[in-house]
C-alpha positions in Angstrom: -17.4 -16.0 3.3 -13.7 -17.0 3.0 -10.7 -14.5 4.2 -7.3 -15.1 2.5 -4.9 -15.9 5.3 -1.5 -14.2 4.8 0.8 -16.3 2.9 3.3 -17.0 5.4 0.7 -19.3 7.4 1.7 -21.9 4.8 5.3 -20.9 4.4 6.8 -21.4 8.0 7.3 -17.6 8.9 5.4 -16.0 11.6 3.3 -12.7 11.6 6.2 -10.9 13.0 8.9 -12.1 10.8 6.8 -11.2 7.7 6.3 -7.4 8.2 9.5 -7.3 9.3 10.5 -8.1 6.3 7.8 -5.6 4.7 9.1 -2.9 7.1 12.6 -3.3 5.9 11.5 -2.8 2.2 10.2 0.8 2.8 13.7 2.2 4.4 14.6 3.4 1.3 11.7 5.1 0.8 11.6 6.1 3.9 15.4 7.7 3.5 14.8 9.4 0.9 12.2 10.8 2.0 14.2 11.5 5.0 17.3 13.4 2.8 15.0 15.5 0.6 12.4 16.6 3.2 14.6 17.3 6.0 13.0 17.3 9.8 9.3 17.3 8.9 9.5 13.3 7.3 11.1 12.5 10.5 8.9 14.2 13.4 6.0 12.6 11.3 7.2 9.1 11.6 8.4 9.1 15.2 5.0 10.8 16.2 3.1 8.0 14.3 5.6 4.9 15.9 5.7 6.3 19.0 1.4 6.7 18.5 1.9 2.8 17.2 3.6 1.7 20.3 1.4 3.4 22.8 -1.6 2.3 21.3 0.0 -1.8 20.8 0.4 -1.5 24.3 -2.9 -0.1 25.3 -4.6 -3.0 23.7 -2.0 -5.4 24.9 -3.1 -4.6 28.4 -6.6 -5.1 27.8 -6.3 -8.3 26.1 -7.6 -7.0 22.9 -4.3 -7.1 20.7 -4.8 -8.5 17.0 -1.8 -7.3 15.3 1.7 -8.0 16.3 4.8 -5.4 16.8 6.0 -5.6 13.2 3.4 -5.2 11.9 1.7 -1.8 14.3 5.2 -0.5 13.1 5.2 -1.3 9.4 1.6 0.3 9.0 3.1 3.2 11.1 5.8 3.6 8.4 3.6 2.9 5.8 1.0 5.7 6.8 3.8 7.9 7.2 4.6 7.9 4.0 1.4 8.1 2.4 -0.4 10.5 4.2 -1.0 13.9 3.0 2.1 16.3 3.2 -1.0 18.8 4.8 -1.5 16.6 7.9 0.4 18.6 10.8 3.0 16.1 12.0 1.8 16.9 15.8 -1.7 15.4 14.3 -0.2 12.0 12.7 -0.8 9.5 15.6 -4.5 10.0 14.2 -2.8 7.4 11.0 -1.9 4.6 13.2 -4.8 5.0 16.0 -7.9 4.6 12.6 -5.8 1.5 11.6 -5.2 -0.4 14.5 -9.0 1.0 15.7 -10.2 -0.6 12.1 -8.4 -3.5 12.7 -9.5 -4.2 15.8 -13.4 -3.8 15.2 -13.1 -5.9 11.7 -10.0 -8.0 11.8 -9.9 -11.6 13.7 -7.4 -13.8 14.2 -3.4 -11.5 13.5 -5.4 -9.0 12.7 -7.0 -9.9 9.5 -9.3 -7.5 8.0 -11.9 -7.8 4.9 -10.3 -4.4 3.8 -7.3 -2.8 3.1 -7.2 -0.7 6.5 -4.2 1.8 5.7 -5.5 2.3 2.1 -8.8 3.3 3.8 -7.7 5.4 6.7 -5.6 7.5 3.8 -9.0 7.0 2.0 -10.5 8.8 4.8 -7.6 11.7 5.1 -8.1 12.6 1.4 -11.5 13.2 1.0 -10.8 15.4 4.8 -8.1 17.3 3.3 -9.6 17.6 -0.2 -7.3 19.9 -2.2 -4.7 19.9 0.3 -3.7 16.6 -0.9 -3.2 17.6 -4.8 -0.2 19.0 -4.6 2.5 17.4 -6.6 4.1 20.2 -7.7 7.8 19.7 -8.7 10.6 20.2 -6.1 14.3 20.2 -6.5 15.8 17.3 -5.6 19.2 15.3 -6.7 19.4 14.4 -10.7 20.1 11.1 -10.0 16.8 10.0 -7.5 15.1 10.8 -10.7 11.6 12.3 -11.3 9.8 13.5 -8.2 7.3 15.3 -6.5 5.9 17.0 -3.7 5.1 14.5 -1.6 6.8 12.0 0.7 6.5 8.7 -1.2 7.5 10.3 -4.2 10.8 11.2 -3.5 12.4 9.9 -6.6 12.0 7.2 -8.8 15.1 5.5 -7.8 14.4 5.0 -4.2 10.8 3.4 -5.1 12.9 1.4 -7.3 15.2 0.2 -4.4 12.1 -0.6 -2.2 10.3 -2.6 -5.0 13.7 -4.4 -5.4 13.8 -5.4 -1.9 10.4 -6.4 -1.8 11.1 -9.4 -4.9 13.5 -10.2 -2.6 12.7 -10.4 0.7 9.3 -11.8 0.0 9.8 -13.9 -3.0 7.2 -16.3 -2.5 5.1 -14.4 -0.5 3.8 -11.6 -3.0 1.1 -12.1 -4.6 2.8 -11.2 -8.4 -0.5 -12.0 -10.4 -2.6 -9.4 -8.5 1.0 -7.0 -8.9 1.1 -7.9 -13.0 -2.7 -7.6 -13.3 -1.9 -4.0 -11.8 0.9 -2.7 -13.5 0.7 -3.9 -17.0 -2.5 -2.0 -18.1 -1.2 0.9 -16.2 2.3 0.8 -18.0 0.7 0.3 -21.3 -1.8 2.9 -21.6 1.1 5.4 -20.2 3.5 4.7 -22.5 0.5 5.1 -25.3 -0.1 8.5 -24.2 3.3 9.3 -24.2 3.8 7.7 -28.1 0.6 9.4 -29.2 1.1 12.8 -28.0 4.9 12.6 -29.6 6.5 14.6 -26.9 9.3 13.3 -24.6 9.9 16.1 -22.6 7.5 17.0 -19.9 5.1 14.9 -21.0 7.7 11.9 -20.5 8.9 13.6 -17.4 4.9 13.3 -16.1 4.6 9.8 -17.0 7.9 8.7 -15.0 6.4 10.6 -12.3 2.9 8.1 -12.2 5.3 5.4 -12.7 7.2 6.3 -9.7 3.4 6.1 -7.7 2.4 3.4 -10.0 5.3 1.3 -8.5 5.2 2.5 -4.8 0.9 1.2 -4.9 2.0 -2.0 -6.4 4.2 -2.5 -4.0 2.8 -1.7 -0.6 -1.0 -1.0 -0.9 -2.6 -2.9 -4.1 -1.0 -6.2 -2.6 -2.1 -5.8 1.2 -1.8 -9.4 2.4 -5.2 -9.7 3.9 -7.4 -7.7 1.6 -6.6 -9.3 -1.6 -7.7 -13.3 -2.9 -6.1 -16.1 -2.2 -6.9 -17.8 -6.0 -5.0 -16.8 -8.8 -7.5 -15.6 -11.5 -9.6 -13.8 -8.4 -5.8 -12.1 -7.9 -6.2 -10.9 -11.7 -9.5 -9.6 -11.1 -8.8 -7.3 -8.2 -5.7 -6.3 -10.0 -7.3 -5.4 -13.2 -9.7 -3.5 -11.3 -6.9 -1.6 -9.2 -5.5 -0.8 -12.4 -8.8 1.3 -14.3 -9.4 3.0 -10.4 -6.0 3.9 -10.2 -5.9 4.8 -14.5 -9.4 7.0 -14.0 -7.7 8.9 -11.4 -4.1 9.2 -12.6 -5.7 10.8 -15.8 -7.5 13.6 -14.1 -3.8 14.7 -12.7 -4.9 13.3 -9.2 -1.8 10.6 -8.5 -1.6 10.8 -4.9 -5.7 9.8 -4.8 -4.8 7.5 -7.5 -2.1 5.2 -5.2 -5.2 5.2 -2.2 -8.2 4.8 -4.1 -6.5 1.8 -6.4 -6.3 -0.3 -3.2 -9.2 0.7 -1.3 -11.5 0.4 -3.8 -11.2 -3.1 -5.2 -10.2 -4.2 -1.7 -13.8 -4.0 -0.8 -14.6 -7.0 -3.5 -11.6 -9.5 -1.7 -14.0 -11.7 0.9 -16.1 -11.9 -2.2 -14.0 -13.4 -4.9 -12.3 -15.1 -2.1 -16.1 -16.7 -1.8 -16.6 -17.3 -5.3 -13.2 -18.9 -5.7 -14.1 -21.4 -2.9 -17.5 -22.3 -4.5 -16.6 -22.9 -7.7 -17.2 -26.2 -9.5 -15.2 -28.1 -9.5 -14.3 -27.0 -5.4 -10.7 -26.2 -5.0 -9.5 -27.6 -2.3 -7.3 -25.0 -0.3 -4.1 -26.2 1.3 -4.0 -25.8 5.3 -3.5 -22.4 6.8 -4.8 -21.2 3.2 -7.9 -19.4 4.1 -10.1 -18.8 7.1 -14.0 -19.4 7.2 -16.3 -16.9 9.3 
């Protein structure tokens, strides 16, 4: 089996310098979310950093550490975002202790993992919270964020705009835009069909700016997880393609906020095996060093 080693192995940055940059791409997210929402964002991300920290150290201490600083604090940021609104904020250091626990029973060297380990601890808070986690009832908020809803990481279309900005440019090279493209262009298209077939711009429109909003935020920071997706290009397409119909199947059935988790759990599952078939294809390609790890 091969693992795809981050891309910054062969691009001179260091584990901690990477999600740095990843952690500074969600602030305007995480603002926003911040501004609408008042005091309950907040408490929940300091209770799930301060849980990040806590636990960093713990395994620190013990010698058992696989994840850097950044990056305990840019899943932390990431969970608090994407976790159900119906998790009690006093309950969210249960986010970063699942990831860091998942990463430490299946991840090796900086903490790789075979899956996508926020996607499936928010998997794994979903199907607990069930219904709870359906709401995305509209809420007021300023004209100008755009389209939103109730829930953290939609809080406007403009601020998920700003963050997917500052990914392009903070990690130019380091995204993987083929798996991202793969994603988003089935996605946009069969949106944009419903919207032309059912010859309504109002609500209908409003809905569809709405999944586009999610649609963009799961591109962004969950169908792209550095460690759960292939290194090779056409094996990038795959798992994008396939991110696309889990995140379409549920998107239809009105269920967006299981339609950003599911699209990057799901396929992230196949990753060590397309990773596999892309090294044992004939003719062998032969991966640059610090391109992929064997185990």
């Amino acid at each position: 089996m091969v693992l795809s080693w981050p891309p910054f192995v062969r691009l001179g940055l260091d584990s901690e310098q990477y999600h740095l940059r990843k952690l500074a791409s969600l602030l305007p997210l995480a603002a926003a979310a911040g501004y609408c929402f008042g005091a309950e964002y907040p408490a929940r991300l300091a209770v799930m950093a301060a849980a990040a920290v806590v636990l960093r150290l713990a395994l620190a201490r013990s010698g058992e550490a696989r994840t850097g600083w950044a990056q305990a604090l840019y899943e932390a940021a990431l969970l608090s975002l994407l976790a159900p609104r119906a998790l009690p904020w006093h309950m969210a250091w249960v986010c970063p202790a699942l990831s860091l626990s998942l990463r430490w029973l299946l991840g090796g060297r900086e903490g790789l993992a075979p899956v996508n380990a926020p996607a499936a601890v928010l998997a794994g808070l979903l199907v607990f919270f069930g219904k709870g986690a359906d709401i995305l009832s509209g809420w007021p908020a300023p004209a100008w964020f755009g389209p939103a809803a109730d829930q953290f990481f939609l809080s406007g279309a403009l601020p998920a705009g700003v963050s997917v900005l500052a990914v392009a440019v903070l990690l130019r090279r380091l995204y993987k835009y083929r798996l991202v493209a793969a994603f988003m262009a089935p996605a946009l298209f069969l949106s944009g069909l419903q919207v032309y077939t059912s010859g309504e711009w109002g609500a209908v429109a409003a809905q569809q700016l709405t999944a586009l909003n999610g649609l963009l935020v799961a591109a962004a920071f969950l169908a792209a997880d550095e460690s759960s997706t292939p290194r090779a290009g056409w094996a990038q397409s795959v798992q994008g393609l396939a991110a696309a119909a889990v995140f379409i199947l549920f998107a239809r059935q009105g269920q967006l906020h299981q339609a950003v988790v599911w699209s990057a759990f799901i396929p992230s599952l196949a990753s060590p095996w397309l990773d596999a078939a892309a090294a044992y294809r004939k003719p062998l390609p032969l991966f640059r060093e610090g391109a992929g790890a064997r185990g």
